[in-house]
C-alpha positions as CSV (number, residue, x, y, z in Angstrom):
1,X,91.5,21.0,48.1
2,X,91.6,19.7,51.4
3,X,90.4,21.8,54.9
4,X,92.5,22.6,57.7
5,X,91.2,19.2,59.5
6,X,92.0,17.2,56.6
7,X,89.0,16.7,55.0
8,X,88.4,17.1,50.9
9,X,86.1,19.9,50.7
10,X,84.1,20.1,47.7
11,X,84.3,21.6,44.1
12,X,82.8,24.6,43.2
13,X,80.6,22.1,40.3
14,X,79.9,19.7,42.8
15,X,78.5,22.2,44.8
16,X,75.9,23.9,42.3
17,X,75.6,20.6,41.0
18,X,73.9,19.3,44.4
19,X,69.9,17.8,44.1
20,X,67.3,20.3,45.8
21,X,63.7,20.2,46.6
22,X,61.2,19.8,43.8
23,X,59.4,23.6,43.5
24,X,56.0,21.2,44.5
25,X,57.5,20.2,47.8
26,X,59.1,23.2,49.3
27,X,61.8,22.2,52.0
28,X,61.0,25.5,54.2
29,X,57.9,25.6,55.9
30,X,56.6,29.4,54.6
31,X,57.3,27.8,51.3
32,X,54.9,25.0,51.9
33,X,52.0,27.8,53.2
34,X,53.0,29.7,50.4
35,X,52.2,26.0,48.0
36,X,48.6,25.5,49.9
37,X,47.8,29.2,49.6
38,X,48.3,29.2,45.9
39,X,46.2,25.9,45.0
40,X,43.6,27.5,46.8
41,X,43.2,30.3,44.7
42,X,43.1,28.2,42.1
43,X,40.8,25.8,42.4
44,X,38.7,28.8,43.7
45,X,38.7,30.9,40.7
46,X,37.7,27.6,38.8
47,X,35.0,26.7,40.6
48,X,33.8,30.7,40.4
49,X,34.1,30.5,36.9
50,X,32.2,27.2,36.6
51,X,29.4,28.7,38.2
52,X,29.6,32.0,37.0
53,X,29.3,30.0,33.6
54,X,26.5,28.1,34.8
55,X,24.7,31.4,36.0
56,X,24.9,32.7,32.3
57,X,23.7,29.7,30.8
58,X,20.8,29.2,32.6
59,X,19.4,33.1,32.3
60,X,20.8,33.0,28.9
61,X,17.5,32.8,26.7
62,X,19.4,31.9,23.2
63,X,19.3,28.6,24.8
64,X,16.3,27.4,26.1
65,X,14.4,25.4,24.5
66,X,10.8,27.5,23.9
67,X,8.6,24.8,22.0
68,X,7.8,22.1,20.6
69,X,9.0,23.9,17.3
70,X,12.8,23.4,18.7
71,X,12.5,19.2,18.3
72,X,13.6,18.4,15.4
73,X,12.7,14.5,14.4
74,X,13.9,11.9,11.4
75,X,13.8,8.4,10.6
76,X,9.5,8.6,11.6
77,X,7.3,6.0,9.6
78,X,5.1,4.5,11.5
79,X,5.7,6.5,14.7
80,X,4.1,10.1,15.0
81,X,5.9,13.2,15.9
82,X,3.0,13.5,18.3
83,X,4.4,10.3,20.3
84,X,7.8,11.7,20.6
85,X,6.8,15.0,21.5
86,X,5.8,14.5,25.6
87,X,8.6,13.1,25.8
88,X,10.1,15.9,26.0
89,X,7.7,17.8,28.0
90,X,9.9,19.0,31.1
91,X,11.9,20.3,28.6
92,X,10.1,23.1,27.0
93,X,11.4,26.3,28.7
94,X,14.5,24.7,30.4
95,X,18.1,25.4,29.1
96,X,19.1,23.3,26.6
97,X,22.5,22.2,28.4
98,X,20.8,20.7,31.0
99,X,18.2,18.3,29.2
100,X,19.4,14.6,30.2
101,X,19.8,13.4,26.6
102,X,20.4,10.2,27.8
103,X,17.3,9.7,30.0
104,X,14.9,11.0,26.6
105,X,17.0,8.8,24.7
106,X,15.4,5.5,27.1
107,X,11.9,6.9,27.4
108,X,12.1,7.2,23.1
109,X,13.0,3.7,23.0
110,X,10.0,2.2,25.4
111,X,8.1,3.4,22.6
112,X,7.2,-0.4,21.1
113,X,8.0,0.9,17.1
114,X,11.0,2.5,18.2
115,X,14.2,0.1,18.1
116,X,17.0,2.0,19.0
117,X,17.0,6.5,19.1
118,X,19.4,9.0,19.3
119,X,19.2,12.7,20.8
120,X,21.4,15.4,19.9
121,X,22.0,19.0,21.1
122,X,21.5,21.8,18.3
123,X,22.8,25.1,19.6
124,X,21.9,27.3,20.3
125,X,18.3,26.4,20.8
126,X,17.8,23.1,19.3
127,X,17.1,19.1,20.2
128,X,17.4,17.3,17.0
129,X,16.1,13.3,17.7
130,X,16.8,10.4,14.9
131,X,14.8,7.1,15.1
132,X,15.7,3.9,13.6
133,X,11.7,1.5,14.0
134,X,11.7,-1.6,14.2
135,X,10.7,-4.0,11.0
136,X,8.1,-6.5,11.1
137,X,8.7,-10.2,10.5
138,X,5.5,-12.0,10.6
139,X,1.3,-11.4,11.4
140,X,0.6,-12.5,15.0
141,X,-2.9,-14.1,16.1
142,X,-4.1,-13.2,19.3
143,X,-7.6,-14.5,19.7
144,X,-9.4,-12.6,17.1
145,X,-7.0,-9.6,16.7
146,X,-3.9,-9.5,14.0
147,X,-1.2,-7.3,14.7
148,X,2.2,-8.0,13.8
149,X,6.0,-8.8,15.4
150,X,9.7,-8.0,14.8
151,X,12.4,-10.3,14.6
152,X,13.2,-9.7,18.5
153,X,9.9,-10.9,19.3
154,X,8.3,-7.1,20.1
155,X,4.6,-6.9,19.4
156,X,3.5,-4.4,16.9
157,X,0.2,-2.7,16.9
158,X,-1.0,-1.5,13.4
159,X,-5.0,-0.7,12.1
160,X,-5.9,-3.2,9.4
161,X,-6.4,-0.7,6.2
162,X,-2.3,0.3,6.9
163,X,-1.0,-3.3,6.9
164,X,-3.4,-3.5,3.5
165,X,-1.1,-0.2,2.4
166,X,1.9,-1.7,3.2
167,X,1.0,-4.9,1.5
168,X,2.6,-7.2,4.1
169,X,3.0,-11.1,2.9
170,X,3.6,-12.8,6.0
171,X,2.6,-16.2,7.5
172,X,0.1,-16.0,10.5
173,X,2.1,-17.0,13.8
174,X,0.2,-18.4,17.0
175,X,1.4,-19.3,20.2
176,X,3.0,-15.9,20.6
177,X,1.4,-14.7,23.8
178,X,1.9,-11.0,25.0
179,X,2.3,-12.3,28.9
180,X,5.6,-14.6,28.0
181,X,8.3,-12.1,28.3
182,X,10.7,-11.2,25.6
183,X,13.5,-13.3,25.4
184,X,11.2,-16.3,25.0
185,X,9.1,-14.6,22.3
186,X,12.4,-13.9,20.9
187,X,13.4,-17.7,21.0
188,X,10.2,-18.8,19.1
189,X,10.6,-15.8,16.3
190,X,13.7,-17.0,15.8
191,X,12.6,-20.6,15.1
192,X,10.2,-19.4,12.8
193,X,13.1,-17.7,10.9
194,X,15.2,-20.4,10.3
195,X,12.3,-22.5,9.0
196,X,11.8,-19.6,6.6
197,X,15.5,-19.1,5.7
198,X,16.0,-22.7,5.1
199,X,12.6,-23.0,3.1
200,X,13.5,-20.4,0.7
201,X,17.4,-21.1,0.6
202,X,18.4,-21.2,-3.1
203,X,15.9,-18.9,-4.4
204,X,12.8,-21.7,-4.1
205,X,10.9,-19.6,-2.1
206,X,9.1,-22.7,-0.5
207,X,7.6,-20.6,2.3
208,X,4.9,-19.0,-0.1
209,X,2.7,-22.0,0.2
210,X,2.9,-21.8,4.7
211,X,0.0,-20.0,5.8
212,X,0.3,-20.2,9.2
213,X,2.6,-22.2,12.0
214,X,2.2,-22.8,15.7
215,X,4.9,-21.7,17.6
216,X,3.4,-23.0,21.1
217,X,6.4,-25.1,21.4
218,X,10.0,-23.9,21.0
219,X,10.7,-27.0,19.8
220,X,8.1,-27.9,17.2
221,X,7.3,-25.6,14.4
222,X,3.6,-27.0,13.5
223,X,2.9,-26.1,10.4
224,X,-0.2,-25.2,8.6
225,X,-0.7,-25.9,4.6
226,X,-3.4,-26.3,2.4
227,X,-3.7,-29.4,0.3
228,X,-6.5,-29.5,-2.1
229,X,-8.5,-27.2,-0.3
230,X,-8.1,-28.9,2.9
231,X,-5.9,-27.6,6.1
232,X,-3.1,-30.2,6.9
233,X,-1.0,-29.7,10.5
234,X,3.2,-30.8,9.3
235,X,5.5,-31.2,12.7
236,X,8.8,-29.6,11.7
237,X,10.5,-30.1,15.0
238,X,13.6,-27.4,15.6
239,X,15.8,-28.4,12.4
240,X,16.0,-29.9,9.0
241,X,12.9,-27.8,7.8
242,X,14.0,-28.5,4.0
243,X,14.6,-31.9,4.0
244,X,11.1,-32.5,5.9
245,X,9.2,-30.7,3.7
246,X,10.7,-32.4,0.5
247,X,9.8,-35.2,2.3
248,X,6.4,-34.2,2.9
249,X,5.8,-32.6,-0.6
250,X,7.1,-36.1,-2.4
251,X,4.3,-38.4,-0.1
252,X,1.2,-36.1,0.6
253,X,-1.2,-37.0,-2.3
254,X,-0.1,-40.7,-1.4
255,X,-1.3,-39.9,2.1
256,X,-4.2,-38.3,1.5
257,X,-5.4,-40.7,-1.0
258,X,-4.9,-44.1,1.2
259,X,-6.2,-42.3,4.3
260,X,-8.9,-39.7,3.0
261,X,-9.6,-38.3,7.0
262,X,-5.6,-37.7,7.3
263,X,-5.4,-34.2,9.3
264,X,-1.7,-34.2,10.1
265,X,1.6,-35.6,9.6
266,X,4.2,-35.8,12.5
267,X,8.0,-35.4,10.3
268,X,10.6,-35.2,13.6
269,X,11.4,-38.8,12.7
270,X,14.4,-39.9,10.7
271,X,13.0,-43.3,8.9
272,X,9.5,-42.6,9.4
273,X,6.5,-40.4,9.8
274,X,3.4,-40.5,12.3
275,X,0.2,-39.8,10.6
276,X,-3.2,-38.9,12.7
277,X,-6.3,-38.8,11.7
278,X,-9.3,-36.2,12.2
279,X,-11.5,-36.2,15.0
280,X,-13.5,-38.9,14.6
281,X,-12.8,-40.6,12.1
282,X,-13.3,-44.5,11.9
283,X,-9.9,-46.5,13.2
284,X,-10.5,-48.9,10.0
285,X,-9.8,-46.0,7.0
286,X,-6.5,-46.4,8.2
287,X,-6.4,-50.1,8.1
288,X,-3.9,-52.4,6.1
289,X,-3.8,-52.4,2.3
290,X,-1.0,-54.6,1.4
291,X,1.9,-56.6,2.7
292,X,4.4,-55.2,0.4
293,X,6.1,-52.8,3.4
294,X,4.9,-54.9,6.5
295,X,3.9,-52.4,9.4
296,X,7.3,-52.0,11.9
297,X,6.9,-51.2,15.6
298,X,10.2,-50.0,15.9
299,X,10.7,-46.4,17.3
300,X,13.0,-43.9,16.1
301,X,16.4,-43.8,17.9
302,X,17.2,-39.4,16.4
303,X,13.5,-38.8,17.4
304,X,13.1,-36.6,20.8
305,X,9.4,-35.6,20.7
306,X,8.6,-33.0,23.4
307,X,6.7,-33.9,26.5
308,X,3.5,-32.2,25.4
309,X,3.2,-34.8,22.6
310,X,4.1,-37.8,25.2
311,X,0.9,-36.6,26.7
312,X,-0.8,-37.1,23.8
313,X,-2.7,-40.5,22.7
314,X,-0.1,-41.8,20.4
315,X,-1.1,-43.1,17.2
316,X,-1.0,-47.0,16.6
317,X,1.4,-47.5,14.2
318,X,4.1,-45.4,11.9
319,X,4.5,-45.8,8.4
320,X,7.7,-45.4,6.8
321,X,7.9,-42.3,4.6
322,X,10.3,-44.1,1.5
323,X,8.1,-47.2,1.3
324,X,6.2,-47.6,-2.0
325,X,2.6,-48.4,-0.3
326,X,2.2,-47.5,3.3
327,X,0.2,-49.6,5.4
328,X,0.2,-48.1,9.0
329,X,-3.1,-48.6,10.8
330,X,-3.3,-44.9,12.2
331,X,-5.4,-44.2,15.5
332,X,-7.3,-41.5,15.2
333,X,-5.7,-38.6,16.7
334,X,-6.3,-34.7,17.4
335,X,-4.2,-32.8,15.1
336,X,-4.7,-29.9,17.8
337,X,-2.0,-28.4,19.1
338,X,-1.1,-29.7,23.0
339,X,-1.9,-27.2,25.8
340,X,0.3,-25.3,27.3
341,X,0.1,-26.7,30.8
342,X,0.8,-30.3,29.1
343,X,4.1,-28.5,27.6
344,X,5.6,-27.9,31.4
345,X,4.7,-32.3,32.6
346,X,7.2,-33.5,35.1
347,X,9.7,-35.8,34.2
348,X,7.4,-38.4,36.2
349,X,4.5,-37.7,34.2
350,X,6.2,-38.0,31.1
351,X,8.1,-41.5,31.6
352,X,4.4,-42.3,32.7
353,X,2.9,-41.2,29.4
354,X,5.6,-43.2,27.9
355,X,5.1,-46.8,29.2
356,X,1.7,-46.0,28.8
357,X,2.7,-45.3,24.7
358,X,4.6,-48.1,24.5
359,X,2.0,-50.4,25.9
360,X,-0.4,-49.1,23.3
361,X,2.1,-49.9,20.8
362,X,2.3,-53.6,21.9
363,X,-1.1,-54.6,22.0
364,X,-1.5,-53.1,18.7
365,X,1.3,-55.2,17.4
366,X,0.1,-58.3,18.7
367,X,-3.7,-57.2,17.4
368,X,-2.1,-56.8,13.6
369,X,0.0,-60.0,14.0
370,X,-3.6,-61.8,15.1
371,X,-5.4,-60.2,12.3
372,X,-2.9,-61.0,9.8
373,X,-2.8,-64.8,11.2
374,X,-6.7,-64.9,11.0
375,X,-6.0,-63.5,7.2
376,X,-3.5,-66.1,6.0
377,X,-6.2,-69.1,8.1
378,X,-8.7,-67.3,5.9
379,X,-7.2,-67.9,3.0
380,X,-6.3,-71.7,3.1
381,X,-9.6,-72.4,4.6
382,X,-11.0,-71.0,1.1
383,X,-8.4,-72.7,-1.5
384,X,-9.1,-76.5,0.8
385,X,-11.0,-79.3,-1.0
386,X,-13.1,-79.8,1.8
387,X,-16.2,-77.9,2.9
388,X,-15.9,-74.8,5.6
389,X,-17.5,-76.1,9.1
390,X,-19.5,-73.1,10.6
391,X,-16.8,-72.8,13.7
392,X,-14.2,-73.1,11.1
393,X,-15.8,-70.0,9.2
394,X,-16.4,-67.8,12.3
395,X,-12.9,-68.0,13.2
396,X,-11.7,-67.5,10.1
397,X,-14.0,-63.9,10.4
C-alpha cells in the first residue's frame, strides 16, 4: 500500500512487530519515576526485614549461648576442656549467630597441642568445637628440662610421669632452641626424620640403637651411640644416613681397638673418614701401625663440611674407611659440637680457617714422610756389618 505522496506505508505485522523499550528502561519519563520509586520500596522492605530479623534474634533467648554447658568439645587428649573454655569467654550470654567462629577457631589453634580446630554452630543454643593435636616426634633437651616436639618443629610441654604413661621411645634431640623461630626448627625436625626413615627403611629398624643426635647444624646430623659402654659422636651430614652407618657399623670395633681414646668419627666423606680423638689424649695412640694402606693427604672432592667445622682444629690425617689396617695418625680433637656463633663465620674467616687446615695437613705430611725416612735409615743401620757410630744412632732415633 502506498500513501497519497508515494511512499510505502507499512503492514499492519510490521507495525506490531516494531522493537520497544525494555520494561527496565521506560521510554517516558513518569515511567522511569515510576522504575526508581518501585526499587525503593524494595530494597527498603529488605533491609526492614533484615533488621527486623536481626531484632528477633538477638532478644530471642533460644539462642544464646548461657554457659559453659553449651560447648560441646571432641578430639581432647592431651588438651583440657578447661583450656578451651576462655576461649570462649565473650561468648557466654551473646546470641549464638553472632559468635565469630572464625576468630575462636585462631585463638583454639595458638594453643601449642592444638594443630588445626574446627567450630561449629548447634542450634538453637549450641557451639560444638572438634580438635585434631598435634603428635609428637622426638624428646627435646633444653638444658636440664625434657619436653618433647612435633614433626613441624612445635615444642610440646608434658610432666614426666605422663610421657612414662604414654611410653614414648624417642631419641633425645639437642640443638632445638625455643628462640629460633619455626620454620627453622621445622628444617632441623625434618633432617632428623629422614635419618630415621632411611635408618629403618626395610623393616631394620636401625634407629633403636641412636640415643641421641645434635641437630645444631642443619646440615650435620651428629649422632650419639653407645659402643661398649662408651658414647661415640658419628657426623651424618644431610644425606646417605644408611650407607654411612653401614659403613660405620662394619669399622667401629676396628677403630676403637687401634685407637682406644677414639671419641668420634667424621662419615661426610666419600673414600674416607676423619677420626678425633678425646680430649687429651696423647697424639702418639694414634700413630702408624703398618705400611700396608700408606696414610693419603688427599682431600675428598663430594665432601662440603660446614663452616663451623672449618673453624675447627682439623685432625692430622684421614684414614680410608675400606682399607684392611688403618694407619692415620689422628690429632687429638674435641668431639664437641661447634658453637653456634662459629656456625654463622664469614666467607673470609672460613677460607682463612682453610689455608690454615691445609697448612696443617702439609707439615704433617712432610713430618710422616721424615719419620718414615728415619724408619727405613733405622733399619739398614741395624741389618749393616759395621758397628752403629753414636751420631749415626741418634739420628737414626
Amino acid at each position: 500500500m502506498e500513501d497519497p505522496d508515494g511512499e510505502e506505508s507499512p503492514t499492519r505485522r510490521e507495525r506490531f512487530s516494531a522493537p520497544r523499550g525494555a520494561w527496565w528502561r521506560p521510554a517516558g519519563t513518569w515511567g522511569r519515576v515510576l522504575l526508581g520509586v518501585s526499587a525503593f520500596v524494595v530494597l527498603a522492605g529488605i533491609a526492614i526485614a533484615y533488621q527486623t530479623a536481626r531484632t528477633f534474634l538477638e532478644r530471642d533467648a533460644r539462642y544464646r549461648v548461657a554457659g559453659t554447658g553449651n560447648i560441646q568439645a571432641a578430639g581432647l587428649a592431651e588438651v583440657s576442656r578447661a583450656e578451651i573454655l576462655p576461649v570462649f569467654g565473650e561468648d557466654i550470654g551473646r546470641n549464638i549467630f553472632f559468635v565469630p567462629l572464625g576468630e575462636r577457631r585462631k585463638q583454639l589453634e595458638q594453643i601449642p597441642w592444638v594443630q588445626h580446630a574446627t567450630v561449629m554452630r548447634l542450634l538453637p543454643d549450641q557451639i560444638r568445637v572438634e580438635v585434631v593435636e598435634r603428635q609428637p616426634v622426638a624428646f627435646v633437651r633444653h638444658g636440664q628440662q625434657i619436653g618433647l616436639v612435633d614433626a613441624n618443629g612445635v615444642l610440646l610441654s608434658m610432666p614426666v610421669a605422663m610421657m612414662a604413661q604414654h611410653h614414648y621411645s624417642f631419641p633425645v634431640l639437642t640443638g632445638i632452641d625455643p628462640g629460633d623461630p619455626q620454620p627453622s626448627r621445622k628444617a632441623r625436625i625434618e633432617l632428623y626424620q629422614r635419618l630415621m626413615s632411611e635408618l629403618d627403611a626395610n623393616g631394620q629398624h636401625f634407629s633403636n640403637q641412636i640415643s641421641e643426635i645434635d641437630l645444631t647444624d642443619p646440615e650435620d646430623a651428629r649422632v650419639l651411640m653407645q659402643e661398649q659402654g662408651a658414647d661415640m659422636l658419628a657426623h651424618f651430614g644431610e644425606d646417605h644416613f644408611l650407607e654411612r652407618y653401614q659403613r660405620y657399623k662394619a669399622h667401629i670395633a676396628e677403630w676403637r681397638q687401634q685407637y682406644p681414646k677414639l671419641a668420634g668419627v667424621d662419615l661426610r666423606y666419600d673414600q674416607q673418614v676423619v677420626l678425633q680423638m678425646a680430649p687429651g689424649a696423647a697424639t702418639d695412640e694414634a700413630a702408624v701401625k703398618s705400611g700396608d694402606a700408606p696414610p693419603t693427604d688427599a682431600k675428598p672432592a663430594a665432601a662440603k663440611p660446614p663452616a663451623a667445622q672449618l673453624a675447627k682444629p682439623a685432625p692430622a690425617e684421614t684414614a680410608k674407611a675400606d682399607a684392611p689396617k688403618h694407619t692415620a695418625a689422628v690429632k687429638p680433637a674435641s668431639a664437641k659440637p661447634a658453637s653456634k656463633a662459629n656456625a654463622h663465620m664469614s666467607r673470609t674467616s672460613v677460607a682463612k680457617a682453610k689455608q690454615a687446615r691445609e697448612a696443617k695437613e702439609k707439615a704433617a705430611a712432610r713430618k710422616r714422610a721424615e719419620a718414615k725416612r728415619a724408619a727405613l735409615k733405622k733399619t739398614q743401620q741395624k741389618t749393616a756389618p759395621k758397628p752403629q757410630t753414636p751420631a749415626q744412632a741418634g739420628q737414626g732415633q
